[in-house]
One Martini backbone bead per residue (centre of mass of N, CA, C, O) as a GRO file, in nm:
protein
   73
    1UNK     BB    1   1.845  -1.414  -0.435
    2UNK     BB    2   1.732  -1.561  -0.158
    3UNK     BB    3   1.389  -1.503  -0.023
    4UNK     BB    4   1.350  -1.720   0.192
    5UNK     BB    5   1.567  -1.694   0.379
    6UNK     BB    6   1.572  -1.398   0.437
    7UNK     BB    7   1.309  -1.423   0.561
    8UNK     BB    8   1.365  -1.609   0.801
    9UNK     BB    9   1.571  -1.396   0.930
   10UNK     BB   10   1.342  -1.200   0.994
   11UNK     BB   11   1.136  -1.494   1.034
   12UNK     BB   12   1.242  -1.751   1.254
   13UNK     BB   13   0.949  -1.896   1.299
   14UNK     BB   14   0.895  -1.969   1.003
   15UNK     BB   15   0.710  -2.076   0.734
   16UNK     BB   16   0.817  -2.155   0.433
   17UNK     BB   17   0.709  -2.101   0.096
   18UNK     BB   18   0.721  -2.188  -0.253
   19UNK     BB   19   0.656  -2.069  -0.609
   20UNK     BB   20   0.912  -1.968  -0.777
   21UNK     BB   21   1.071  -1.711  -0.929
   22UNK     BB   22   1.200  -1.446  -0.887
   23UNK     BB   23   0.957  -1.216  -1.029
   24UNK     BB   24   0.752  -1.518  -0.963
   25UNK     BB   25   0.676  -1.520  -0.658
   26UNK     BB   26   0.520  -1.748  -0.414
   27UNK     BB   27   0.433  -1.710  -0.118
   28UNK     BB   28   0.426  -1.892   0.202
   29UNK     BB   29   0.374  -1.716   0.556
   30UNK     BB   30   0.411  -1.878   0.878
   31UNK     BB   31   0.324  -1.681   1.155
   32UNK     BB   32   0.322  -1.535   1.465
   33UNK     BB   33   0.365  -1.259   1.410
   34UNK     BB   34   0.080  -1.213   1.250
   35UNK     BB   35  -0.070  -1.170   1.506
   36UNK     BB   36  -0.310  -0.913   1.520
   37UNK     BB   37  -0.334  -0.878   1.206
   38UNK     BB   38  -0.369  -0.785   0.940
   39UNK     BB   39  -0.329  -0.865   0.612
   40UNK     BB   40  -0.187  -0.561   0.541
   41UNK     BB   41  -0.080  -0.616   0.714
   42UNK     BB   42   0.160  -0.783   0.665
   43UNK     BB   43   0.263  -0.715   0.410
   44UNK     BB   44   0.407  -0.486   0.524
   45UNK     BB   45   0.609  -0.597   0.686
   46UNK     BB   46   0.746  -0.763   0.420
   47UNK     BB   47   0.787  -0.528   0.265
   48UNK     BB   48   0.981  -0.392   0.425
   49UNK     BB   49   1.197  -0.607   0.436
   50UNK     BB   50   1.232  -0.575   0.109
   51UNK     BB   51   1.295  -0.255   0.015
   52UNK     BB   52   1.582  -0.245  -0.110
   53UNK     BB   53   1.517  -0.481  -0.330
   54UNK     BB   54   1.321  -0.312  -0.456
   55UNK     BB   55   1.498  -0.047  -0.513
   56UNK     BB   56   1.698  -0.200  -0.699
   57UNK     BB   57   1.562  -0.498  -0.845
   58UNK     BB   58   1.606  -0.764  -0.708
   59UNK     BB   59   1.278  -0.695  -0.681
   60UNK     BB   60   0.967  -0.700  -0.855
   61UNK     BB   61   0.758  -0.945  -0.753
   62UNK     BB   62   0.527  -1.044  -0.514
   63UNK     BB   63   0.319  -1.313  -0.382
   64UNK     BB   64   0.092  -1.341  -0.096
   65UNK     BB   65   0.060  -1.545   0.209
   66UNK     BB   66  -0.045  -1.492   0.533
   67UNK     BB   67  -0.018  -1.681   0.832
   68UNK     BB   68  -0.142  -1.868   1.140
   69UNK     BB   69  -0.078  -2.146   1.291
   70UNK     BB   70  -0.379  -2.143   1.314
   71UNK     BB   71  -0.480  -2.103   0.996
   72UNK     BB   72  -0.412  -2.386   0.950
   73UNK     BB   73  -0.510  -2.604   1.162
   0.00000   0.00000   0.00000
């Protein structure tokens, strides 16, 4: 699975960047979406959105950071 993918089609206005693969995986996700939420809603947003992959197996561990275009500016 190509997580960065996935999440772009979750979060069509998102910047993604990646680091590391597969179980190793260090997300960097800059969307609208996340304004007005805190820092673990954010997280949980982004980790419901993969509840299925983390449930089968297809996704181990993900480490995230989640920001506002306005946060990265």
């Amino acid at each position: 699975m190509d997580i960065k993918e996935f999440l772009q089609d979750q979060f069509p206005d998102a910047k993604i960047s990646t680091d590391g693969k597969d179980c190793s995986s260090k997300l960097l996700i800059v969307s609208s979406s996340f304004e007005g939420l805190t820092t673990l809603n954010r997280h949980k947003l982004v980790m419901n959105s993969l509840k299925a992959q983390f449930q089968s197996g297809e996704v181990h561990a993900l480490s995230l950071t989640t920001k506002t275009p306005l946060e990265i500016s």
